[in-house]
C-alpha positions as semicolon CSV with decimal commas, in nm:
position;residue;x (nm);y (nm);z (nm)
1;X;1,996;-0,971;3,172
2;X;2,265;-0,837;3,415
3;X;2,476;-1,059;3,255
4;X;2,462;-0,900;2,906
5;X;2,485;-0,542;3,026
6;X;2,814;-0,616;3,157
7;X;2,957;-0,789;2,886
8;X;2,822;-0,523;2,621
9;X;2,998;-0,271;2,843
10;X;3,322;-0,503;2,884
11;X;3,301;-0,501;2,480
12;X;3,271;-0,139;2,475
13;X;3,519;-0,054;2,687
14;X;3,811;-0,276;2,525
15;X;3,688;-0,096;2,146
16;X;3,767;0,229;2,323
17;X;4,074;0,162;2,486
18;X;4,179;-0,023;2,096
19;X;4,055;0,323;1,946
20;X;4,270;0,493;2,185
21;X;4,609;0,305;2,163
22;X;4,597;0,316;1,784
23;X;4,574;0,663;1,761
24;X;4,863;0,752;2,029
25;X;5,072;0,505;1,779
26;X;5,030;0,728;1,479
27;X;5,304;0,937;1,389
28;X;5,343;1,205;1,096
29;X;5,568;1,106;0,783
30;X;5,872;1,291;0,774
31;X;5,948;1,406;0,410
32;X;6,282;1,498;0,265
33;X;6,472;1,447;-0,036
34;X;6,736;1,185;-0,092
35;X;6,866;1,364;-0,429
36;X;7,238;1,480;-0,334
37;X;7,280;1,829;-0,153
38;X;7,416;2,099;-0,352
39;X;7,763;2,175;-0,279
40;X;7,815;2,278;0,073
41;X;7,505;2,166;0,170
42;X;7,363;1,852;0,350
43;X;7,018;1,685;0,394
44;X;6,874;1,710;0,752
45;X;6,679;1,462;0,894
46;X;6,646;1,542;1,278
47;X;6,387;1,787;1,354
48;X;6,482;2,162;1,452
49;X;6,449;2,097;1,808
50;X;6,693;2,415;1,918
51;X;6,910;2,198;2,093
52;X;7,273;2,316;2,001
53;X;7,213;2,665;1,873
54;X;7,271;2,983;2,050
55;X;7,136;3,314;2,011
56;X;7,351;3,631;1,884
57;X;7,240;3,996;1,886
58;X;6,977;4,092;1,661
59;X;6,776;3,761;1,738
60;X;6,942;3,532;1,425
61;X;7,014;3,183;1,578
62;X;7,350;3,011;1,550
63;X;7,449;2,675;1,514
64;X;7,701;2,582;1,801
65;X;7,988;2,421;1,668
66;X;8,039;2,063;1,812
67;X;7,691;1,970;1,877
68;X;7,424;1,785;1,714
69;X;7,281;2,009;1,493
70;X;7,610;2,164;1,411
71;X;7,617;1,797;1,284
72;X;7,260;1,745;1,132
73;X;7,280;2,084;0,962
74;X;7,595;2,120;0,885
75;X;7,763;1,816;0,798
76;X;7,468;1,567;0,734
77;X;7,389;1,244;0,960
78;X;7,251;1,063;0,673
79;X;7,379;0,850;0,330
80;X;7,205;0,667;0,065
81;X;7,234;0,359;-0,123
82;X;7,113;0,174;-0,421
83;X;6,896;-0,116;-0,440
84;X;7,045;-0,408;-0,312
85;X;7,314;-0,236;-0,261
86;X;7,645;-0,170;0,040
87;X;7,878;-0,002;-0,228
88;X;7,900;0,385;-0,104
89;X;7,727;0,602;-0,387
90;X;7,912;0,882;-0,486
91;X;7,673;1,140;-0,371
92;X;7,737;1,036;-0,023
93;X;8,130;1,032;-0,034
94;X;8,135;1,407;0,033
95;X;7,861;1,343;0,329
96;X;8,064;1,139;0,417
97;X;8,409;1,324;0,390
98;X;8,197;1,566;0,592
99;X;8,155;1,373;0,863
100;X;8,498;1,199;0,953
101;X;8,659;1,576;0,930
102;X;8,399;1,669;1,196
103;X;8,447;1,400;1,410
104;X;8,815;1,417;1,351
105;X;8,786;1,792;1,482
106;X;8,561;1,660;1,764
107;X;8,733;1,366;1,885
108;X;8,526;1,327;2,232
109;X;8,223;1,210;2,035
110;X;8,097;0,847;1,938
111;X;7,895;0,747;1,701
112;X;7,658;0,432;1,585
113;X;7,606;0,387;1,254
114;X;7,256;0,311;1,193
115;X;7,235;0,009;0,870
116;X;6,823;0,032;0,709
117;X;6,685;-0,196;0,425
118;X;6,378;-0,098;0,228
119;X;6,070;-0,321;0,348
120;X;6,163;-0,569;-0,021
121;X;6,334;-0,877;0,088
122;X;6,327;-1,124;0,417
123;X;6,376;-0,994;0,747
124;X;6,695;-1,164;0,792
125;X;6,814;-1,052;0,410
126;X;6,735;-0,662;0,488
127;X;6,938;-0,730;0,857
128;X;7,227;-0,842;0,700
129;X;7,233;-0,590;0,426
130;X;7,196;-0,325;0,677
131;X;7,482;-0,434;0,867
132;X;7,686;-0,405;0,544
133;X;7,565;-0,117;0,500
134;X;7,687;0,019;0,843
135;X;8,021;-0,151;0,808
136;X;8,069;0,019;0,471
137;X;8,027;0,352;0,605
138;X;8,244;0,265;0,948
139;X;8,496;0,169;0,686
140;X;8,470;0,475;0,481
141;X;8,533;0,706;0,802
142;X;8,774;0,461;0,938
143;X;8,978;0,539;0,627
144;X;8,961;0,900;0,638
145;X;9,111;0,886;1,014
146;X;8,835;0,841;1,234
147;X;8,913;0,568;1,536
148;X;8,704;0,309;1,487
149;X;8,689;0,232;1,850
150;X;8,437;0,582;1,806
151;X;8,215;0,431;1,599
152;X;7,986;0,079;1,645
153;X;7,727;-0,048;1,404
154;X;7,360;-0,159;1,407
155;X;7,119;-0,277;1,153
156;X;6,778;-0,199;1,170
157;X;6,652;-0,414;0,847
158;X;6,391;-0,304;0,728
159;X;6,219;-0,224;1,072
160;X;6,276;0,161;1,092
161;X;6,134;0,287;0,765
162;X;6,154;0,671;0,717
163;X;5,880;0,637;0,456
164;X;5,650;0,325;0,476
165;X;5,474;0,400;0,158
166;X;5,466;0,136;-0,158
167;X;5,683;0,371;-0,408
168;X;6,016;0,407;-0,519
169;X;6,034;0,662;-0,387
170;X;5,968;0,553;-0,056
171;X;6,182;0,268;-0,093
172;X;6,463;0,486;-0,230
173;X;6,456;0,701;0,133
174;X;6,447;0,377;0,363
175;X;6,767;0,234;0,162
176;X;7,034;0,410;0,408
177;X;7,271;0,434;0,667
178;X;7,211;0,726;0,997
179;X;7,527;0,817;1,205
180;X;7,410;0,881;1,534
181;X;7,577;1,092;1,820
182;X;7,531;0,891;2,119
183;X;7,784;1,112;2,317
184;X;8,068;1,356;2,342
185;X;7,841;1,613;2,173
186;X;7,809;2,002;2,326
């Protein structure tokens, strides 16, 4: 009888410690558009997390120039592409154009270039087409000045979805490439 006490409460114990690690993995879905910006104006991704921006008089905050939200918010950290697709869409070449005159203005940071697949295709298809991906927008700001010894490329596949729902739409936001500051930022 001793026996089964213990093992109910061995069984109840492991359900609650499953409960409990599957809901510290759930996260919130982000949602954004991946239409094109208007003119001027670039998608955000990164959450406002003040980091960057400085306060002026009056209690308005400022973006300060150089850092990474002067780089999320102003220039735009993230391009889309079509289905099946590496060729640069032309509502990311002024994203784009954006970025390599920032980090030709900035020329302490680095970047990686982050290559993501939708969730369609084999593993090893949607690694490879994020790594072309990547390379195609390395290229683009290699050609508009930017050292490529700056910038180095990852894929992700299709194992960092932004949106892991079954839609188009869904699959329309996870078809992209992130540039990432990993230093030189202020």
């Amino acid at each position: 009888m001793k026996a089964i006490h213990s093992k109910s409460a061995v069984a109840i114990a492991l359900l609650a410690a499953a409960a409990v690690s599957m809901t510290a993995c759930t996260r919130p879905k982000p949602s954004f558009d991946t239409k094109p910006a208007p003119k001027g104006a670039a998608p955000s991704t990164r959450p406002d997390t003040g980091i960057g921006q400085s306060t002026v008089p009056g209690g308005a905050a400022q973006v300060a120039p150089g850092s990474l939200q002067d780089f999320t918010v102003n220039v735009g950290d993230r391009v889309f592409f079509d289905y099946d697709s590496y060729e640069i869409r032309a509502d990311a070449q002024p994203i784009l154009e954006a970025q390599s005159q920032w980090l030709r203005r900035y020329p302490a940071v680095r970047v990686r270039i982050e290559g993501n697949a939708d969730e369609r295709g084999t593993r090893e298809y949607n690694l490879a087409l994020g790594a072309r991906r990547a390379n195609a927008v390395r290229d683009f700001l290699v050609g508009r000045g930017v050292t490529s010894d700056r910038i180095s490329t990852i894929s992700y596949g299709k194992e960092r979805p932004i949106d892991t729902g079954p839609s188009e739409e869904a699959h329309a936001k996870n078809r992209n490439a992130h540039t990432d500051i990993v230093s030189g930022a202020r």
